[in-house]
Residue, then its C-alpha position, 0 to 999 in steps of 0.5 A: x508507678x512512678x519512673x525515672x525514665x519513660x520511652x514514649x512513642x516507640x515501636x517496642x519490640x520485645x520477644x513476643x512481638x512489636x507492641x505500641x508502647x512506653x518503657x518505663x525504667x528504674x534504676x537502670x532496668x525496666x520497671x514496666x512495658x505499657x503507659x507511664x503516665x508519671x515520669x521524671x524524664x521523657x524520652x519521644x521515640x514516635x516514628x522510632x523502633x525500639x530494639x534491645x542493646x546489641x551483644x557483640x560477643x566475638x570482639x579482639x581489642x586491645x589484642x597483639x596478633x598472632x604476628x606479634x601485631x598489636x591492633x588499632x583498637x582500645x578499649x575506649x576507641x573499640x566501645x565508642x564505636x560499639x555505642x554509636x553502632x548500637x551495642x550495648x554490651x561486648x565479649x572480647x578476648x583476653x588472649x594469653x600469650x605463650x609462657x603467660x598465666x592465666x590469671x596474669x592474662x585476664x589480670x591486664x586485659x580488666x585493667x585495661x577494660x576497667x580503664x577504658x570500656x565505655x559500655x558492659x563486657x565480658x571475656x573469653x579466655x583464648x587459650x594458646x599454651x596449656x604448658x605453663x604452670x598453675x594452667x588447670x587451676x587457674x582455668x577452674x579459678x576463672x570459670x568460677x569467678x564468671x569467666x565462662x567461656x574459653x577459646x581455642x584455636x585449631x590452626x595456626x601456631x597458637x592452635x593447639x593439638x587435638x590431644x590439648x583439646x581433649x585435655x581441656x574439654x575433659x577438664x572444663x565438663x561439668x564446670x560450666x563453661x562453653x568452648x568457643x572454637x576457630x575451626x579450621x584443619x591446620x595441615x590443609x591450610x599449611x599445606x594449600x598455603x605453600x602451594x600457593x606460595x611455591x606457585x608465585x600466587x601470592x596477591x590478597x585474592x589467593x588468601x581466600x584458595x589458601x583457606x579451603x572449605x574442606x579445612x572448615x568442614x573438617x575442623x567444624x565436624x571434629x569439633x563436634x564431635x568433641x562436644x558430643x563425647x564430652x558432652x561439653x557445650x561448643x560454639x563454632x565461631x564464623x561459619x562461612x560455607x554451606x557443608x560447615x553450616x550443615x555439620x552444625x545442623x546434623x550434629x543438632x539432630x544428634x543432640x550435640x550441644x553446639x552453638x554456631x555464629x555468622x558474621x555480617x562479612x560472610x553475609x554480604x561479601x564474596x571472596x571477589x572483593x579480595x580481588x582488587x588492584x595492587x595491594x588493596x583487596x588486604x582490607x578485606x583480608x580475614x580468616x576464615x575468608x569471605x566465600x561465595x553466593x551459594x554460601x550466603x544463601x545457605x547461611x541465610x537459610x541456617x540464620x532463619x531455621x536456628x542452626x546459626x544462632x546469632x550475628x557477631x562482627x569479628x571486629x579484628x581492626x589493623x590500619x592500612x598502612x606500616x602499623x596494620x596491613x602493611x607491617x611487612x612492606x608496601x605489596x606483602x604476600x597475603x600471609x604476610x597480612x594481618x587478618x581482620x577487619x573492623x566491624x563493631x560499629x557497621x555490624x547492627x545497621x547492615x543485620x537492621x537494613x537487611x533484616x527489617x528494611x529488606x524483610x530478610x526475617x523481620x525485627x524480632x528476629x534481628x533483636x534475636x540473632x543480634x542480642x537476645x540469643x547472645x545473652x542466652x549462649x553466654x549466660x547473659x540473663x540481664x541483657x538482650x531482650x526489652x522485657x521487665x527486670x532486665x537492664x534497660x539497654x535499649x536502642x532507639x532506630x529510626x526505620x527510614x534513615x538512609x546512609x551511605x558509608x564513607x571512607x573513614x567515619x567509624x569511631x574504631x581505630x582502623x582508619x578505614x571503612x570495609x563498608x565504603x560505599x554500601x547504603x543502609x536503611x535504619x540508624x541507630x539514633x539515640x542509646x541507652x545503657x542501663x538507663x541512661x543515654x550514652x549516644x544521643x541523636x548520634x552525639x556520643x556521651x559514654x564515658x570511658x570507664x564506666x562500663x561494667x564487666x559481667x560476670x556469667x552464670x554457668x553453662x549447661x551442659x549435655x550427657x557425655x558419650x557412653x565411654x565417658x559416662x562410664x568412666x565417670x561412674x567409675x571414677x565416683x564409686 
């Protein structure tokens, strides 16, 4: 067969194993997995891995704030990073401001997608005011068109009430859509949170006492069990502790269809690194907090059994300074600081160093929780996995190079790096989006714009309680 573009040389490494192999590609998908003796482009990957494009599918750009904060991130800045870090494909959020249409959010956020995104992306519909007009049209018009997965908040002012919750999820079941959830208890949080304050401790380090585990487990069980009376497919985002962990894993054993994820922060850093002189421990600032060495080791656990089913970066990037952090004066209370941190780009070198370099479960699995399961949770079937059909979005590692982060030598717009110092085994070095080459030995060349946005198939999803189920048989009589 001849093919545009053959990979010669590399380590593929596909969902049944890691083959010695070329990739032989046609029109941007692959076309054949074996010797591609005629080809019109070569590419040599001897001494390389070759993994699928990473799905980054937890990703806030071009995003104002709960503070009313816009972040430091475009679409163009946001996925140039993303390309050098290897990913391929992105699911940000497209979220809806209070008395905003929907179809007015996700009408600005393409634009602007459309205009800048340098790699494919989809969107979730972060959900804040259920009250506007048109809301329940809208939202069925959007699952529709392939905007297939919602988020919603149950804290903070933009959360919405556990009826609000309900109303949705008995509103989306059945139309193919999966709810995402930031799952913490609000009235722990508010609570432990004036405490602190009426208290004087104030400083970054009592951001992470103001986010209780409790507040997560609580949060993280209702949900689930939400899912299981509706039947409506759920992904908990950013679990961090063990009992979170746990709930996911028994509410599994009942048959409850919910997903969770991980992020690289809660992998590799405890809440100590908040504890740092003056101001400085608000760079690592995020919601929900970094927690402890018993965490990660339960986390890790639930990574290698399936209970977490993939790695995200939860990129949520502010500067350091009057325009991010700081927008509240040079020494803000922590409540004060806008959480997040960038992570689009470090994500899939520190999941690479630990997971192949380490051992930490091998290459297929970090293919699994940082592409292949995404594209399967998300109704991505084209993305993911190198197999025959799919879109040819690949990444070429090379195994033994080392790198050490600096202070400011991301692509994103944050200005600074929460990964300064750490040493990472394995770099992405060359990347390929649907066949052609968008980063090249570490020379960006995606164009901004020339991302495709991804529209998504339906969600399955599960048989409702025996209340629900009785209503709906009712309701079809």
């Amino acid at each position: 067969m001849a093919v545009d573009l053959a990979i010669r040389g590399g380590q593929v490494v596909t969902p049944s194993g890691v083959v010695a192999a070329d990739i032989g590609i046609v029109q941007g998908r692959i076309a054949m997995i074996g010797p591609c003796a005629d080809a019109r482009q070569v590419i040599d990957a001897t001494g390389r891995m070759v993994m699928p494009g990473g799905i980054d599918p937890h990703a806030h750009v071009e995003q104002m704030s709960g503070m009313g904060l816009m972040n430091a991130d475009t679409f163009e800045t946001a996925t140039a990073a993303a390309a050098l870090g290897g990913t391929t494909t992105m699911i940000s959020f497209a979220a809806q401001a209070r008395g905003e249409r929907l179809r007015d959010t996700i009408a600005a956020y393409a634009a602007r997608a459309a205009r800048g995104a340098r790699i494919d992306h989809a969107f979730h519909l972060t959900l804040t005011d259920p009250l506007v007009p048109g809301f329940e049209g809208d939202l069925s018009t959007l699952i529709a068109a392939g905007h297939r997965s919602l988020k919603l908040f149950t804290t903070y002012a933009i959360g919405l009430t556990d009826r609000q919750i309900a109303d949705v999820m008995g509103q989306v079941a059945g139309q193919g859509a999966l709810v995402c959830v930031h799952a913490e208890n609000d009235g722990l949080l508010g609570w432990t949170k004036d405490a602190l304050l009426s208290a004087g401790l104030d400083r970054p380090l009592h951001h992470a006492v103001a986010h209780p585990r409790l507040a997560e487990l609580d949060a993280v069980e209702r949900m689930c069990r939400y899912a299981e009376f509706f039947g409506q497919p759920v992904m908990i985002f950013h679990v961090t502790t063990a009992e979170a962990a746990d709930a996911v894993r028994r509410a599994r054993a009942r048959g409850v269809p919910v997903t969770a994820e991980t992020c690289p922060h809660y992998l590799f850093q405890t809440a100590d690194i908040l504890d740092r002189p003056g101001i400085e421990g608000a760079r690592w600032i995020c919601s929900p907090p970094q927690r402890g060495p018993a965490d990660q080791a339960a986390l890790w656990a639930a990574l290698a059994e399936g209970v977490i089913d993939l790695i995200s970066s939860d990129h949520a990037p502010y500067r350091f300074d009057a325009t991010g952090k700081l927008a509240a004066g040079p020494m803000p209370p922590f409540p004060a600081i806008a959480n997040g941190m960038p992570g689009l780009q470090q994500r899939l070198p520190l999941m690479f160093d630990a997971m192949v370099s380490q051992g930490k479960g091998g290459p297929m699995a970090f293919a699994r929780a940082t592409a292949g399961r995404a594209a399967e949770v998300y109704g991505l079937p084209g993305k993911g996995a190198i197999e025959v059909g799919r879109d040819a979005d690949l990444v070429l590692w090379d195994p033994a190079r080392r790198v050490t982060y600096a202070a400011d030598d991301m692509a994103d717009g944050a200005g600074y790096n929460p990964w300064e110092g750490v040493t990472v085994t394995g770099w992405p070095e060359t990347v390929l989006l649907r066949g052609e080459v968008i980063v090249d030995h570490g020379v960006l060349k995606a164009v901004a714009g020339a991302g495709r946005w991804l529209g998504r198939g339906p969600v399955p999803s599960a048989a409702p309680a025996a209340e629900l189920a009785y209503l709906n048989e009712r309701r079809l009589r």
